[in-house]
Each structure stands twice: as C-alpha cells, then as structure tokens.
C-alpha positions in Angstrom: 1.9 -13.2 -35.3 -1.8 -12.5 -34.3 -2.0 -8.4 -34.6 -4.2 -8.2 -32.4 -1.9 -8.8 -29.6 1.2 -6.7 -31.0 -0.5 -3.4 -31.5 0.7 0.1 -30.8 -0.1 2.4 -28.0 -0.5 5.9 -28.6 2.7 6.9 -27.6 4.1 5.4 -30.6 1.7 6.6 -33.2 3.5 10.3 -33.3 6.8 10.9 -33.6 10.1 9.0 -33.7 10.3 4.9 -33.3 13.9 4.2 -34.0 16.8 5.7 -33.5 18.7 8.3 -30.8 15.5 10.6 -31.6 13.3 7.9 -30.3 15.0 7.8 -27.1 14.8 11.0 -26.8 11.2 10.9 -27.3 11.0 8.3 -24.5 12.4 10.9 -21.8 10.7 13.4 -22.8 7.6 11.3 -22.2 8.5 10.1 -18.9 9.3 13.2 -17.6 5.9 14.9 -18.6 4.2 11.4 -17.4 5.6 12.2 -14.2 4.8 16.0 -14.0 1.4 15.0 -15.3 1.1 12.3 -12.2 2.5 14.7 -9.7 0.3 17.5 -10.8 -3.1 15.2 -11.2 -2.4 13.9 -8.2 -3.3 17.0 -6.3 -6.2 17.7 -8.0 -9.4 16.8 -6.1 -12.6 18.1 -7.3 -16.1 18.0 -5.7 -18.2 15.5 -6.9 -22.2 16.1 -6.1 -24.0 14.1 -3.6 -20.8 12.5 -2.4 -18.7 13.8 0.9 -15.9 12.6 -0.9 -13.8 15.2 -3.4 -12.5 13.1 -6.8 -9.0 12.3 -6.7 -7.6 12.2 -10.2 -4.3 10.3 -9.3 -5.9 7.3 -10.5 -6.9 8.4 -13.8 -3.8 9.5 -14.3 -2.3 6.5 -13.7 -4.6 4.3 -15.7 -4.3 6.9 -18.6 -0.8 6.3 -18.8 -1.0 3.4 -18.7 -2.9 2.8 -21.7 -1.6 5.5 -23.6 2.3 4.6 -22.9 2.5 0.8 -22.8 3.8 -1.6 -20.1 7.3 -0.8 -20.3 7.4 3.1 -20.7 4.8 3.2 -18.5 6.4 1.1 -15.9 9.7 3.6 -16.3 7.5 6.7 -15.7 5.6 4.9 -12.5 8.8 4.2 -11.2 10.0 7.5 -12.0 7.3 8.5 -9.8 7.7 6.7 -7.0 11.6 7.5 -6.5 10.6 11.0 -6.5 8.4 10.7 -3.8 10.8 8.2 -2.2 13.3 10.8 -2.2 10.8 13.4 -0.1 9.2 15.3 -2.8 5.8 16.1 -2.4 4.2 14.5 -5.2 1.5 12.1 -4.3 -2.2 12.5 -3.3 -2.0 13.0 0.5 1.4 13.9 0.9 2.6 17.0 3.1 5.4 18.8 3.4 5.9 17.0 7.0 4.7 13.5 5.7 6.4 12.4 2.6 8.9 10.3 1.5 9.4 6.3 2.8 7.1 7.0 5.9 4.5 8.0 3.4 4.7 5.3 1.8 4.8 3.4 4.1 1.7 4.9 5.4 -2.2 3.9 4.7 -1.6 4.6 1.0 1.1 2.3 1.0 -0.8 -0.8 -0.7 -2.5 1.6 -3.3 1.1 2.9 -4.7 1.8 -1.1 -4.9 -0.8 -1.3 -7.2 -0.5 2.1 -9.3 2.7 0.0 -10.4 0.7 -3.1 -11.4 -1.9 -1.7 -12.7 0.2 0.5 -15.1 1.5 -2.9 -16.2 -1.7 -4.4 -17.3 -3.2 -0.9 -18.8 -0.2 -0.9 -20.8 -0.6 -5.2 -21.9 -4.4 -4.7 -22.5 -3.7 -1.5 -24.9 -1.5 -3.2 -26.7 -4.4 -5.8 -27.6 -6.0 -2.6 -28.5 -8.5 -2.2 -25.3 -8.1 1.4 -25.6 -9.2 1.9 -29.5 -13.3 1.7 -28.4 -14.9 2.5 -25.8 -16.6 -0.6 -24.2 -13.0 -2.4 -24.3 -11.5 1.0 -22.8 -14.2 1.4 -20.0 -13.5 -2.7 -19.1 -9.5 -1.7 -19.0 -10.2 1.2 -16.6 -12.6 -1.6 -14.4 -9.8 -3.8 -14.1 -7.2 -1.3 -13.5 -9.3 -0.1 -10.5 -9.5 -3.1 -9.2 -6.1 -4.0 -9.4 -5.4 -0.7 -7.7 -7.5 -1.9 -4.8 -6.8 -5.2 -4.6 -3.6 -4.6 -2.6 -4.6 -1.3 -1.2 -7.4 -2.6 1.0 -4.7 -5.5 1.8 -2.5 -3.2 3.5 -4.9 -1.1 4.9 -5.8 -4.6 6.7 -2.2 -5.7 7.5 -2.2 -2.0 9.2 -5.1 -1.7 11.0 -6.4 -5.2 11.5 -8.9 -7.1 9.4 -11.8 -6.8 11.7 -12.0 -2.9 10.8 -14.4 -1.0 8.6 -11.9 -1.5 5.6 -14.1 -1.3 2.6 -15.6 1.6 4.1 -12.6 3.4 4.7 -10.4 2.2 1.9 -13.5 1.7 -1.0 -16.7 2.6 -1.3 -15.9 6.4 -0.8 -14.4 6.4 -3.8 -16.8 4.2 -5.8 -19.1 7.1 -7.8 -15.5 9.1 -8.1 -13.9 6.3 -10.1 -17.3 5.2 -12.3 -16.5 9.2 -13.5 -13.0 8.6 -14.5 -13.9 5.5 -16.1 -16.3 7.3 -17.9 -13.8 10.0 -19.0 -11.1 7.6 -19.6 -13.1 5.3 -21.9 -14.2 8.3 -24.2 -10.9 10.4 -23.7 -8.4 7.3 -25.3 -10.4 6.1 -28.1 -10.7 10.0 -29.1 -7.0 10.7 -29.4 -7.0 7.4 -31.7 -9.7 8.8 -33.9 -7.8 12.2 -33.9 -4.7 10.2 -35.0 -5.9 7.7 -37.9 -7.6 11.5 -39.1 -4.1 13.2 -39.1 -3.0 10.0 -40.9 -5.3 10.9 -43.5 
C-alpha cells in the first residue's frame, strides 16, 4: 500500500485507536468539533482596509477537516447541521427569529452544502498528508474554499437570478478574509504535527 495515501490525521496521533476507549474518544471529538464550529462561527473580527468583518466559520470548518479526517469529520459537520436544523442558533448569521430549515434554506443555504463537502476533501487530502507542511496545507485550505463557494454562489444564483451581482455579493467580500485564514491554517496544522513527532520524542 503506498503510505502516502493511508496516513494519519491528527486526531489519531493522541490518544486511544482501538477499542471502547477509542470510541469514546470519537464523541468526545465530535462534540467539541461542534462546540468549536458553533462558537467560531460567531466570531467575526475586523479585518483593516476591508468593510467586511472575518468570519471564522470557515476556518473552522476546513481545520476540522484536516485535523479529523473524512469520516469523523463528516459525523461532526453533520452533527452541526442537525443542530441548527433543529432551531439552535449555531451558524454565522443565524438569529434567534431566523434559524433552523428556513435558515438554511436561506442565502447561506449553498455555502452549508459545501461546509459538508469540503470537510470531505480536507479530511481525503490530510490523509495524503497535505496538512504536514505548509505549501501542501495552504493549497488544501485553496481548495476547500473553493469547494465552499462553488455551490454557495450556485444557490445564491438559483435564489436571486443569475443576472445579479453574485460574485459581488456572495465572493469577493470575503476574498482578503479567507487569504488570512489560509495563512493561519497552513502554519497552525503543520505546527501541531511538529508539536506531536516532538512529544514522540
């Protein structure tokens, strides 16, 4: 088997791997995943010489992504979403008076379509090992933003009509925002690798 595709993600490198204490290490990770999505996603901070605050949804997403694997991942996404299915005001935008399915449903809608396949592929690429150095880990976060917007800009289309200012509603706000949390992600990942092969030692 070529290693290089049947690597682990950081998630795996501490703690159990087998076992009833494994599984138990696997809900305890969704549940802080999704307390760490929730809380992340209403966090927006001011980012100079843009109107635009950061959202750090996104980075949240992507990190987990990476640092879970495809199918952890995937459970704490979907985690997510059934919380904020059920009403609870988790996601970026969400009010106490607009939550839930009509939220979803909403202008975001595409964009939470994509969280959930872009979780996916952060989790496939860091098991190749994108997220041990910090080119491969800033081209993971590229993709993964793209995939995010791919279907969010979609649906903002199928909403409001194709002939409307889409990008400039639905992307290029957010452009210097997300170069940031590339940045961050691509020397945050590869750090808590180092950090590990060092406790190793």
């Amino acid at each position: 088997m070529n290693l290089t595709f049947d690597r682990s993600v950081l998630a795996e490198a501490f703690g159990a791997n087998e076992g009833l204490a494994l599984r138990a290490k696997q809900v305890m990770l969704v549940v802080a995943g999704i307390a760490f999505l929730a809380v992340m996603a209403k966090i927006k901070v001011p980012v100079p010489g843009s109107p635009v605050a950061m959202g750090m949804g996104t980075f949240a997403v992507l990190t987990i992504g990476a640092a879970y694997g495809a199918r952890l991942g995937l459970a704490t996404i979907m985690g997510y979403m059934m919380i904020g299915m059920l009403g609870f005001d988790i996601f970026q935008s969400s009010t106490a008076d607009l939550n839930g399915i009509e939220y979803m449903m909403g202008g975001t809608g595409g964009y939470l379509l994509g969280y959930v396949i872009a979780v996916g592929a952060m989790g496939v690429l860091a098991r190749r090992g994108w997220d041990r150095s910090a080119p491969k880990m800033a081209a993971a976060m590229l993709l993964g933003n793209v995939i995010l917007y791919v279907p969010g800009l979609i649906w903002l289309g199928m909403l409001y009509g194709f002939d409307k200012p889409i990008l400039a509603w639905g992307l290029t706000p957010f452009l210097l925002g997300d170069f940031i949390k590339l940045a961050l992600a691509a020397l945050l990942l590869p750090a808590a690798w180092k950090l590990v092969g060092r406790a190793r030692g």
